[in-house]
Backbone as CSV, one residue per row, in Angstrom:
resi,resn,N_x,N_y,N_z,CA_x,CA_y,CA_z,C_x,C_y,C_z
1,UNK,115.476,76.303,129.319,114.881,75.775,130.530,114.377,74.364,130.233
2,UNK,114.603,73.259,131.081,113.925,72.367,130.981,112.491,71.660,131.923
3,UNK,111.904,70.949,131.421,110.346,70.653,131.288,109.897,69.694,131.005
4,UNK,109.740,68.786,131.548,109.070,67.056,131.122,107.078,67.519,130.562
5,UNK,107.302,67.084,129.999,105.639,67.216,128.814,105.739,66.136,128.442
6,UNK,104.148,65.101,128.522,103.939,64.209,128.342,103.197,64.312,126.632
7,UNK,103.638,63.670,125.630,102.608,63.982,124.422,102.520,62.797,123.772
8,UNK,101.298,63.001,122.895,101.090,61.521,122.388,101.743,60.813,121.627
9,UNK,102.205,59.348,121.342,103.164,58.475,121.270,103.324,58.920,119.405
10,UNK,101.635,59.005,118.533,102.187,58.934,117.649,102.059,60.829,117.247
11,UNK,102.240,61.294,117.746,102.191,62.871,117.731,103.923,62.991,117.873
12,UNK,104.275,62.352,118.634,105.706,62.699,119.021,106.492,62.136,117.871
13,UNK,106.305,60.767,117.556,106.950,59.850,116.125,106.858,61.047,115.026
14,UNK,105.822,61.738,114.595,105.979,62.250,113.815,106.517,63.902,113.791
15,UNK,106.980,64.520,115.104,107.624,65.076,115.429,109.016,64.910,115.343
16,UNK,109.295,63.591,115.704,110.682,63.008,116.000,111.007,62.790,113.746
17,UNK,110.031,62.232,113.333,110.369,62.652,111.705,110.171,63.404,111.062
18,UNK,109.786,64.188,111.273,109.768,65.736,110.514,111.169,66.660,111.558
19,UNK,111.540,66.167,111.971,112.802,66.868,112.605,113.942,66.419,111.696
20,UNK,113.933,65.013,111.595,115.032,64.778,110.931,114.935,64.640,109.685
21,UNK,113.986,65.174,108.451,113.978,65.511,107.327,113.971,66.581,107.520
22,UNK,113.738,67.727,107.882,114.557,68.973,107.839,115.482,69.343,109.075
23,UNK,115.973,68.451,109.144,117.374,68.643,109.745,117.415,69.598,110.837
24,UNK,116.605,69.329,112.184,117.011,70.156,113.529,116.625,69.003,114.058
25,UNK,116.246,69.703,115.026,116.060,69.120,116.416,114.274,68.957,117.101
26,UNK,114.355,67.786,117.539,113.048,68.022,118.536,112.519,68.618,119.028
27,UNK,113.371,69.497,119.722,113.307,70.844,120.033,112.821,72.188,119.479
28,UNK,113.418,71.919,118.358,113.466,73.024,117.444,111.544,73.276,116.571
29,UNK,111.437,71.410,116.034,109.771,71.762,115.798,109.575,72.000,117.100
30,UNK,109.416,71.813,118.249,108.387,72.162,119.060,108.435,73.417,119.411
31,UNK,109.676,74.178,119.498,109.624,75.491,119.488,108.782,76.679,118.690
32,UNK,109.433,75.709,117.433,108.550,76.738,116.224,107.538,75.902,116.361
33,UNK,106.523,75.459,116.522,105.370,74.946,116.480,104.542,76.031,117.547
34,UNK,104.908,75.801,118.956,104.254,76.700,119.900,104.660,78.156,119.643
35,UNK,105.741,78.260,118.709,105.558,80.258,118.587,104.485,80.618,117.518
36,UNK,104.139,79.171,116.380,103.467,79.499,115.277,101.794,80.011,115.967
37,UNK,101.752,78.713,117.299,100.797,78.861,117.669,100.287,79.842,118.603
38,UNK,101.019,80.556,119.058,100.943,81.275,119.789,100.552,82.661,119.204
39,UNK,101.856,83.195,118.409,101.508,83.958,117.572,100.062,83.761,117.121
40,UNK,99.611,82.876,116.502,98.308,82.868,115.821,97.252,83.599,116.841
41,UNK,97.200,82.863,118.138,96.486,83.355,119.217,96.465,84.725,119.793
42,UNK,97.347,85.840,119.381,98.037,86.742,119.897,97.308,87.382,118.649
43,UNK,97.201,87.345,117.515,96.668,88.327,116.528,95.147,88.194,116.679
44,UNK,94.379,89.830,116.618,93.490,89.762,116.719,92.602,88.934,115.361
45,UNK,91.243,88.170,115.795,90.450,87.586,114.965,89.866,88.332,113.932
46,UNK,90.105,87.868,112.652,89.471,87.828,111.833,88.225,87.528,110.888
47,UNK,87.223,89.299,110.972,85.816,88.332,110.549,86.420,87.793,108.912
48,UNK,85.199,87.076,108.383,85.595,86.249,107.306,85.049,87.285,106.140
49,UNK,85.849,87.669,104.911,85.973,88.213,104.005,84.937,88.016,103.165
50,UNK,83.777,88.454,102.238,82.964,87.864,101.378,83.466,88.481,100.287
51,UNK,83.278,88.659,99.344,83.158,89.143,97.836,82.082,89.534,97.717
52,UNK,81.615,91.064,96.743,81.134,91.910,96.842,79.957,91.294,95.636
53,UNK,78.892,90.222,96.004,77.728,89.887,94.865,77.044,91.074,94.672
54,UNK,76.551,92.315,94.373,75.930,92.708,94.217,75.860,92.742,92.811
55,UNK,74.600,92.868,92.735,73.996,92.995,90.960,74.146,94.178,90.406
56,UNK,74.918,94.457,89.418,74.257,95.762,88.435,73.310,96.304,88.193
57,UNK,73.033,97.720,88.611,71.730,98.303,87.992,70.965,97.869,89.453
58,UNK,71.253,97.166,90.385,70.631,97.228,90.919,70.079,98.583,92.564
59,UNK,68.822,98.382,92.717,68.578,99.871,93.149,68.698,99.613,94.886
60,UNK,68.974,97.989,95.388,69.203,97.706,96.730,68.226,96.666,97.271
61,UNK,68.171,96.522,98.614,66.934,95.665,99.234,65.735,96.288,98.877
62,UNK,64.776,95.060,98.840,63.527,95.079,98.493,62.953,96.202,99.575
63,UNK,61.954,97.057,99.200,61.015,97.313,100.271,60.837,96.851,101.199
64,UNK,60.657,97.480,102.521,60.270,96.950,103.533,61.610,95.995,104.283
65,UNK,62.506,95.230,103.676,63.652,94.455,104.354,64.954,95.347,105.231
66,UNK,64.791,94.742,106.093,65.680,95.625,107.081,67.137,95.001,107.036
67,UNK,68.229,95.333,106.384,69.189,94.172,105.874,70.209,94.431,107.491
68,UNK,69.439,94.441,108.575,70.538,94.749,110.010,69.888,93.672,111.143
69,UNK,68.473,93.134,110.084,67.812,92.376,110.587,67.333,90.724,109.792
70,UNK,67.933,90.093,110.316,68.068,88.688,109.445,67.064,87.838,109.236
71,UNK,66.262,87.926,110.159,64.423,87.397,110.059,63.915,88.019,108.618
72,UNK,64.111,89.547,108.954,63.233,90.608,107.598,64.158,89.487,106.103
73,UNK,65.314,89.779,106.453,66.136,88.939,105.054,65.780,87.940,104.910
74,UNK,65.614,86.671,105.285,64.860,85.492,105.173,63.926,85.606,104.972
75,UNK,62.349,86.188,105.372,61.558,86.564,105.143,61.158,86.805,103.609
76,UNK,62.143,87.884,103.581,61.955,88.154,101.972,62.029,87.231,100.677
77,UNK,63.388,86.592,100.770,63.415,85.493,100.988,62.737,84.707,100.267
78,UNK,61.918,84.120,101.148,61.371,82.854,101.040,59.692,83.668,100.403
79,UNK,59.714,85.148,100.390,58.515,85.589,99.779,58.872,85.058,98.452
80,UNK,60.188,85.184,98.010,60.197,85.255,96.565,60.389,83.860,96.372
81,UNK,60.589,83.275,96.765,60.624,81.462,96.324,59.287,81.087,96.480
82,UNK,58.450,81.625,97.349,56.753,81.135,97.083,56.560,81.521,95.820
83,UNK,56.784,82.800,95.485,55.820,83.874,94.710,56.508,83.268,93.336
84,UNK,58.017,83.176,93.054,58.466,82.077,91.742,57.663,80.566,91.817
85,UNK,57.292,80.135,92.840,56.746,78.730,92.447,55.250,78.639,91.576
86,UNK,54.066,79.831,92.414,53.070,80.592,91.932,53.046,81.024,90.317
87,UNK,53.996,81.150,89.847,54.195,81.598,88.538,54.578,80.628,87.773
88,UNK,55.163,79.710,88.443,55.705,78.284,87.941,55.032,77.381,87.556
């Protein structure tokens, strides 16, 4: 099907050269470009992965910290960065 799309001058230049170092068509990146993107949009989101810090031996949150509640975690927190300076 054809479709006039207006795109930007140097968006397109470098469309128009990356076509002809791998050898298709104008067409062809923009095709695979909007299925890459599309696709992307079409898979559900991904929360972001952490790695598992926990300490050895250790017995969990402090007393009293509610770890479902992010105030209590900060809180704690910043108890122990007073209470290290105090000793400091």
């Amino acid at each position: 099907m054809k479709t006039t799309v207006e795109i930007n001058e140097s968006l397109l230049r470098r469309a128009k050269q990356r076509a002809a170092t791998d050898g298709t068509t104008l067409r062809g990146i923009i095709e695979q470009a909007l299925q890459r993107l599309l696709d992307e949009m079409d898979r559900p989101a991904r929360g972001i992965r952490l790695r598992d810090a926990r300490f050895r031996g250790g017995t969990g949150p402090a007393p009293g910290v509610d770890l479902s509640d992010w105030s209590s975690i900060r809180g704690s927190i910043e108890a122990q960065r007073w209470s290290s300076l105090d000793r400091g």
